[in-house]
C-alpha positions, -999 to +999 in steps of 0.1 A: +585-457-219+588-494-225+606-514-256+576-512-277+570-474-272+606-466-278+610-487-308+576-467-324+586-435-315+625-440-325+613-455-362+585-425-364+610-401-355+631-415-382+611-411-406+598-372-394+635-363-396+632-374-438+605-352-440+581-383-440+543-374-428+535-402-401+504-411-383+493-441-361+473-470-374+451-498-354+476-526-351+472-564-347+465-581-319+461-627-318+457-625-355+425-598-355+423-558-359+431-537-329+402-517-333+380-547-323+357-547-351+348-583-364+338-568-398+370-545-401+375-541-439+414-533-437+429-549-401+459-534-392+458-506-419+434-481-408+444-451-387+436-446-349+433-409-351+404-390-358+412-373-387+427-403-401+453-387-428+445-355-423+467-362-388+494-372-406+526-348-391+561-345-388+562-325-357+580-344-330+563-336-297+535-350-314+547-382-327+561-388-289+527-380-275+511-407-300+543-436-286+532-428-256+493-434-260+498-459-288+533-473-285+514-509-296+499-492-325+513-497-367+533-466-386+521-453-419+538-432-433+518-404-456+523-405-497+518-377-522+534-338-523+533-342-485+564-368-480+575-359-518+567-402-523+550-420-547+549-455-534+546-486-565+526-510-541+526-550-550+503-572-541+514-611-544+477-623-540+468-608-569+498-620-591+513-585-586+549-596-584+545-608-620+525-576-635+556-554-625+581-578-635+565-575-671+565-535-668+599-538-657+613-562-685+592-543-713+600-506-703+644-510-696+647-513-657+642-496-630+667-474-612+679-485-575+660-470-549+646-476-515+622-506-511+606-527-483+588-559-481+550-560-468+535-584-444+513-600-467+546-614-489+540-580-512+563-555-519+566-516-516+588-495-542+594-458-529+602-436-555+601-395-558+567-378-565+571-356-595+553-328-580+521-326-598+494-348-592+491-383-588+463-399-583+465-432-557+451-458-575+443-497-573+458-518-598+468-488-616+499-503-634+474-535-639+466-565-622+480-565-583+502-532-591+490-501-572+497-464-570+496-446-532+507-413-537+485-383-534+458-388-508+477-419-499+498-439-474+513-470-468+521-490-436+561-489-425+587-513-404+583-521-371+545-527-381+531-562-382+506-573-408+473-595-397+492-624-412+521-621-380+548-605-409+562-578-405+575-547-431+609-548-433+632-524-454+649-546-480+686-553-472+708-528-488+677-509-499+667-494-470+659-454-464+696-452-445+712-469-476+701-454-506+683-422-514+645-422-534+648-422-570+635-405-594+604-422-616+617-434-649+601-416-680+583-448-691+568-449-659+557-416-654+537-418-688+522-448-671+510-431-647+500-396-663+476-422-685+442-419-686+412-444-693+424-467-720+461-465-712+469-432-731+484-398-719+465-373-709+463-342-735+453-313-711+436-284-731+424-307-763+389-292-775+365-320-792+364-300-826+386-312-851+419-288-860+423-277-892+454-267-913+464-232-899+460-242-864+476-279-866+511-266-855+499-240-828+472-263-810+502-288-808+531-266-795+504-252-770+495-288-761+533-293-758+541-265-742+513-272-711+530-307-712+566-295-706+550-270-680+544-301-657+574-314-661+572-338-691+604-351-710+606-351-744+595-388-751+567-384-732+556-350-748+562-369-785+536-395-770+512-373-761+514-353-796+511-385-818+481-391-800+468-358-803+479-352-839+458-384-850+428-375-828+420-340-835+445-330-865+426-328-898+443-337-918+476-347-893+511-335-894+536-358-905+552-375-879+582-355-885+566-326-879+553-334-847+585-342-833+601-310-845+571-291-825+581-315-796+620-312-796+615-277-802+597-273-771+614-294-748+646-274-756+637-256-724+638-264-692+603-272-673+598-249-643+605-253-609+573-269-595+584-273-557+555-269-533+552-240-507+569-259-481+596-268-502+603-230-512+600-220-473+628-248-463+651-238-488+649-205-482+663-212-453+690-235-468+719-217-462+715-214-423+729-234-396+703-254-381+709-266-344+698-276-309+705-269-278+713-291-249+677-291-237+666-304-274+652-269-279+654-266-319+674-234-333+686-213-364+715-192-370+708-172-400+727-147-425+707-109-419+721-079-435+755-088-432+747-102-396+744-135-379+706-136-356+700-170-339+657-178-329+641-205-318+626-222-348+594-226-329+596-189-322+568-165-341+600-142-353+615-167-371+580-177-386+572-141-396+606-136-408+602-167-434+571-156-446+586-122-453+619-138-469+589-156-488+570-125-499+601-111-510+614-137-532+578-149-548+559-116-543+531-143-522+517-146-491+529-183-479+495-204-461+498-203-422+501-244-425+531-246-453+547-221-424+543-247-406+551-275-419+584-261-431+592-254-399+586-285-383+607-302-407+638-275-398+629-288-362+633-321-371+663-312-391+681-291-362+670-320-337+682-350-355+710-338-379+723-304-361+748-306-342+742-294-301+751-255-291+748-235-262+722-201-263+725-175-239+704-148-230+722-117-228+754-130-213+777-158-218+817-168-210+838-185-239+873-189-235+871-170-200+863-139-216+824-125-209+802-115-238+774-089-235+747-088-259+742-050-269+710-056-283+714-036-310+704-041-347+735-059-358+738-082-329+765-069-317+781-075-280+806-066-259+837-088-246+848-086-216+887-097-209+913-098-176+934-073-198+899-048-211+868-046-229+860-036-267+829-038-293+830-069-315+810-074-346+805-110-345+805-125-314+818-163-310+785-170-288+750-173-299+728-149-281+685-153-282+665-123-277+631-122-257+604-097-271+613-066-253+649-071-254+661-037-246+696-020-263+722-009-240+745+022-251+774+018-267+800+021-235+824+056-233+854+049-216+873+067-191+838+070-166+838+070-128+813+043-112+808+068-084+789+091-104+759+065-097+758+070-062+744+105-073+721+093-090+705+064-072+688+073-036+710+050-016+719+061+019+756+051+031+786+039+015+778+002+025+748+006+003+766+018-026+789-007-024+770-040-024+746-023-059+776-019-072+792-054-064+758-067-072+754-051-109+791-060-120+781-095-103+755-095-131+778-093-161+791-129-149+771-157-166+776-181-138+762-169-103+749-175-082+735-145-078+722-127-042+688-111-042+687-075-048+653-062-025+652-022-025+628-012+005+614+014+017+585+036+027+562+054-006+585+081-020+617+066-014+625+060-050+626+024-051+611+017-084+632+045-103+664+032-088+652-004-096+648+003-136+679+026-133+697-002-122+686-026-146+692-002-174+726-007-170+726-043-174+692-057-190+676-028-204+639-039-214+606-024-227+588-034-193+621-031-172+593-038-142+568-063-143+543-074-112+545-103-095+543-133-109+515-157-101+532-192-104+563-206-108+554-212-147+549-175-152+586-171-136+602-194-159+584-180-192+603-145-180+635-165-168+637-177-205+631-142-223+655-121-204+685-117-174+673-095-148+640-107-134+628-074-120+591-070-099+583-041-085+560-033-055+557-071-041+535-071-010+543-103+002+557-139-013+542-169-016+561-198+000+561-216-035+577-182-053+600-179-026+610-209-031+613-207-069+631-171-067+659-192-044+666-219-070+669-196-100+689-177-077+715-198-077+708-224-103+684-253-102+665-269-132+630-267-137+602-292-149+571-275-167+540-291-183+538-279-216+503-258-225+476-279-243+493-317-234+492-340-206+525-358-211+553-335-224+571-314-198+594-284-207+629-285-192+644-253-182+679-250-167+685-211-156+703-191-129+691-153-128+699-123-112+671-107-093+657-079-083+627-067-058+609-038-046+587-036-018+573-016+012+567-046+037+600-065+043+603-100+017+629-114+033+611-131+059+616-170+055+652-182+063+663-194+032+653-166+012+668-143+039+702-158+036+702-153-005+693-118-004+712-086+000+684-060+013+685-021+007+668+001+027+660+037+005+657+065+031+623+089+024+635+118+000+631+152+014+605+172-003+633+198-011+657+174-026+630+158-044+636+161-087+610+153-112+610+119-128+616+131-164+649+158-150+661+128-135+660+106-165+675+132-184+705+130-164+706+095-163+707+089-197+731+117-205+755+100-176+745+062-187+766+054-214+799+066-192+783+048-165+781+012-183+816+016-193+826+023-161+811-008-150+827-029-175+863-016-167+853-028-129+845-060-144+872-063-164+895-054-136+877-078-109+886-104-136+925-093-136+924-101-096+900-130-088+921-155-088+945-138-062+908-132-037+908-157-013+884-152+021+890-172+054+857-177+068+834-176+032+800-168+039+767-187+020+771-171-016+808-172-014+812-173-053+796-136-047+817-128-015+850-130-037+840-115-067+826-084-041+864-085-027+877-085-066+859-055-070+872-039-041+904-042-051+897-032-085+882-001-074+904+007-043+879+006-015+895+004+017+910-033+023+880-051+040+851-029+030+830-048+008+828-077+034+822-057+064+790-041+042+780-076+030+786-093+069+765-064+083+733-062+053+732-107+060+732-098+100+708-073+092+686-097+071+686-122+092+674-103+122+646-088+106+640-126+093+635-135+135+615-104+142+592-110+112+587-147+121+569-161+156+589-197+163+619-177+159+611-147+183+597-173+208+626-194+202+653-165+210+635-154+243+632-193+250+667-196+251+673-161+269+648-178+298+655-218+300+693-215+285+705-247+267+672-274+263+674-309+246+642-329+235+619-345+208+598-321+183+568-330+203+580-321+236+594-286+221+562-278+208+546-281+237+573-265+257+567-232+237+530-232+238+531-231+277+558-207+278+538-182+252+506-193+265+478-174+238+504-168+212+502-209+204+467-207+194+473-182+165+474-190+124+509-184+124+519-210+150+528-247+141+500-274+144+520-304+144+558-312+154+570-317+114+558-281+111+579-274+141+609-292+128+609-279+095+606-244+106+635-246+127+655-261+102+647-229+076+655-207+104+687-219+116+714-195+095+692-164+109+691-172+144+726-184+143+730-145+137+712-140+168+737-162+187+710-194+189+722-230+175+694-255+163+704-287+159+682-311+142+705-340+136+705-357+167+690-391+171+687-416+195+672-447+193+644-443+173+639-409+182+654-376+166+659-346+192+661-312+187+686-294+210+683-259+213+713-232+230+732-202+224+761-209+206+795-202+220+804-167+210+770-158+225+784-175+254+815-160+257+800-125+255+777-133+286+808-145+308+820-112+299+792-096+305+792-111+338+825-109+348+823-072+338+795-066+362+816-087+389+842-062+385+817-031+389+797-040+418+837-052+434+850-011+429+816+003+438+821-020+470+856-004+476 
């Protein structure tokens, strides 16, 4: 965005935050209108958009959207109920400057309020609309003084008039200096005048008002006066003027201004606009933003603190209840939104910047759990236990669906799970249950859960009992996604991304489901714009379930921990509803045994350490933590964990082509050194009709690049790939088996030696 743009939107924005309706108008350009029109009536003035005022918005996406296309472009800022201005506007070519001067001198002063100087050598007085109507007007106040309030605007610094001025705020009268003020009585009745100069007497009748009614028509008259928010001079004005007209024969004057001070002795009514009731019903909450500019409320709920997303449709339903309730009226769908734009602007620009977390968060190395429950509680997590707490120091969101885990029993045994889920050796057991205490740390990263297996194996009911204990939602399983925006609308709405019955990954999801694995930001157009992206920085835990094996491409393969559900027996198999029943008598023991494991990995972390770390190694120790914490013999967890990534990775070869060819390669040719281009063609003559298949790369990048995603897996298969050689201006590839592979052929060999030497004897 260049200087121009930024200066546009920064002012716009600026004025947005003050609850100031802006909108774009045609600028100047070598002394003529923008627009290009010879015969343009109002250069410089007029407004871009197609709407023209109508256009007019606080909302800041928008006003960025319009720097962008028009950073070149004027500011005018809307007048009337909109803004809450009414704008005295002073024209010096038509001796304006000496017309106010006069109402000035005449009427006692003015009071001090914001003002700015126009391009034409005129003036602009902002002052506070009363909130009933007022018509904009030329020369309203007489020659060279106008009125734009209602149906109004007016044209706003950094804008430059066809003359080459600019607007300027007035020094020490600027909008960041002093505040609008009010409109002085005698102005007012200015304004309220109609045709001939005098105030307006709503509900006068033409027929003359006899004694009996004199008193009554005038404290009606009065009182419909005072309703819109007349003082008591004005009223008197307006009864004089009345009392002559229509009273036959009239009051004496002290009469009339008994009726008036008698009237005025109460206080007019509140006459704020929708929008103004919806933002202060929201007055009393904390309005903030997170890091990501994301706009957000902490409200007060039934004794409760809840935190949305201002742009959220809970928090607008919410206002338009707390609206309903306090005026017994529906509020319009556009005051809804308006007020809540200007709380965006608000939390944006004057709220301070917070952290939200979904489900779980760390403050003050203790872990928070969101319950989910109606009062928002969670549960905190420390080194020395874990107990309820009413008001958490963290503020939680909550996705539609958000599901409500139980409130925890102490004293449970986390192996009362293995009975329940269908998991076939202790090595099994072990990594779920590093994995699901894994998931009560905000940080990560976090391995890939995949449950596999053939059809009755059980792998979706483990999947949502599992999840259950963690991330409980209404649609605990959800298909796959079909981009990597769907994945980051779910990544946003809860913890556990859970799909069930996947058939295969596309490389682009694969490769989204390894960031948010362990941590990456993301970059989304946002629906219905060209230009504004969405910014999305997550790490999830996540969870598969799938027939065919997923784990197929390297890097995915070395982020994933895969379980293999053995077929149930048709005599051990249980209905799904007994099953559930038992689960959910057993869950709440079950969560609170997983919380003291937590709690008791975080006692001992700090005294894990590993020699040889594997990839994930923030995992690896907290797996160890919780081996300690739950006595499993010293060395378990990372014997299970070194034999499931051996185990992926050689299903990752089998299930790949270069890779399968590549092992026997090696096997037959031993160690082999050369350029991309000569490897490829190496391995089409030593497969022969295998090269000419889909799954076979057609140029040497392909090659290079699959290699390089394969390397951790065949590593496990005792092949080094290295890609980093270069000579001259060549890179080589250099292919081998890596020493331990080595050392266990010499053994090998020197083993047979040894045979054939005492069969020999």
């Amino acid at each position: 965005m260049n200087a121009s743009c930024k200066a546009w939107v920064d002012a716009a924005l600026t004025y947005a935050a003050r609850g100031w309706p802006v909108l774009p108008c045609h600028g100047t350009r070598n002394g003529t209108c923008a627009c290009g029109r010879r015969d343009c009536q109002a250069p410089g003035k007029h407004p871009i958009t197609l709407h023209g005022l109508r256009d007019a918005t606080v909302d800041a996406a928008q006003i960025r959207r319009w720097g962008a296309e028009f950073g070149d472009a004027n500011i005018a800022i809307r007048t009337g109920a909109e803004s809450h201005l009414a704008v005295i506007d002073i024209d010096s070519r038509h001796s304006g400057h000496e017309t106010w001067e006069r109402l000035v001198a005449q009427n006692g002063g003015m009071p001090a309020t914001v003002e700015a100087l126009t391009g034409g050598a005129g003036r602009h007085v902002f002052l506070a609309h009363p909130g009933r109507p007022v018509r904009s007007r030329a020369h309203a106040l007489g020659r060279g003084v106008d009125v734009k309030a209602d149906g109004g605007y007016v044209i706003a610094a950094p804008s430059v008039h066809i003359s080459g001025g600019t607007y300027p705020w007035v020094s020490g009268a600027g909008p960041e200096e002093l505040e609008v003020a009010v409109i002085p009585s005698w102005l007012q009745a200015l304004l309220d005048a109609g045709p001939g100069g005098q105030p307006k007497t709503p509900g006068a009748r033409k027929a003359p008002v006899e004694k009996g009614c004199r008193n009554d028509h005038l404290a009606s008259v009065a009182g419909k006066l005072r309703r819109r928010g007349f003082d008591e001079a004005m009223v008197l004005a307006a009864l004089l003027e009345e009392n002559r007209k229509r009273c036959d024969p009239p009051l004496a004057r002290v009469e009339v201004e008994g009726i008036a001070h008698s009237v005025c002795r109460y206080a007019p009514p509140d006459r704020k606009s929708v929008t103004e009731q919806l933002v202060e019903l929201a007055s009393e909450a904390e309005l903030f933003h997170a890091p990501d500019d994301r706009a957000f409320v902490t409200m007060s709920v039934a004794g409760h603190n809840e935190t949305r997303g201002i742009d959220s449709n809970d928090f607008h339903l919410s206002l338009v209840h707390r609206f309903y309730k306090s005026t017994g009226k529906s509020a319009p769908e556009r005051a809804v939104k308006e007020a809540c734009n200007l709380l965006a602007a608000r939390a944006r620009f004057d709220g301070s910047e917070r952290r939200v977390h979904v489900r779980i968060a760390e403050v003050d190395e203790a872990i928070y759990v969101d319950l989910g429950d109606d009062c928002w509680r969670a549960i905190k997590i420390a080194a020395d236990g874990w107990d309820v707490v009413d008001a958490p120091p963290v503020r939680f969101i909550r996705g539609r669906g958000m599901g409500t885990l139980p409130d925890p029993i102490r004293g449970g045994q986390i192996a009362g799970l293995a009975h329940l889920l269908n998991l076939s050796s202790e090595d099994d057991e072990r990594l779920v249950i590093a994995w699901m205490t894994a998931c009560l740390r905000p940080a990560g990263p976090f391995p890939l859960l995949i449950l596999q297996g053939e059809q009755g194996s059980a792998k979706s009911t483990t999947a949502r009992m599992i999840r259950s204990l963690i991330d409980p939602n209404g649609t605990p399983l959800r298909s796959c996604p079909r981009d990597e925006h769907e994945l980051m609308i779910s990544a946003q709405k809860g913890w556990v991304m859970a799909f069930d019955n996947l058939s295969g990954l596309s490389i682009e999801l694969s490769d989204a489901l390894c960031r948010l694995s362990t941590g990456a930001g993301f970059s989304i157009r946002q629906l219905y714009t060209d230009a504004e992206e969405v910014l999305f920085q997550a790490i999830r835990p996540i969870l598969l379930t799938s027939i065919d094996g997923l784990a197929t491409r390297g890097d995915l393969a070395d982020r994933s921990i895969v379980i293999t559900l053995p077929r149930i027996a048709d005599n051990r198999r249980r209905s799904e509803d007994a099953l559930n029943k038992e689960f959910q008598a057993a869950r709440a023991a079950l969560f609170g045994a997983l919380l003291d494991a937590a709690s008791a990995a975080l006692r001992c972390r700090e005294a894990v350490s590993l020699t040889n770390p594997p990839r994930m190694a923030d995992f690896a120790l907290w797996g160890t933590a919780i081996e300690n914490a739950l006595a499993w013999p010293p060395g378990a967890f990372m014997r299970a964990y070194a034999a499931n990534r051996v185990h992926v990775a050689s299903a990752a070869v089998e299930g790949d082509l270069i890779a399968s060819v590549i092992c026997e390669f090696v096997d037959k040719r031993g160690e082999w050194e050369g350029t991309a281009t000569h490897l490829m063609r190496e391995l089409a003559a030593f497969v022969g009709d295998a090269a000419r298949t889909r799954a076979w790369p057609t140029t040497p990048m392909q090659l290079s690049n699959r290699l390089r995603r394969l390397s951790p897996a065949l590593r496990t298969r005792g092949v080094e790939v290295d890609l980093s050689e270069r000579t001259s201006s060549r890179r080589t590839i250099r292919v081998r088996k890596n020493a331990r592979e080595q050392r266990h052929e010499r053994h090998e060999r020197h083993a047979s030696r040894e045979r054939g030497f005492e069969s020999r004897s």
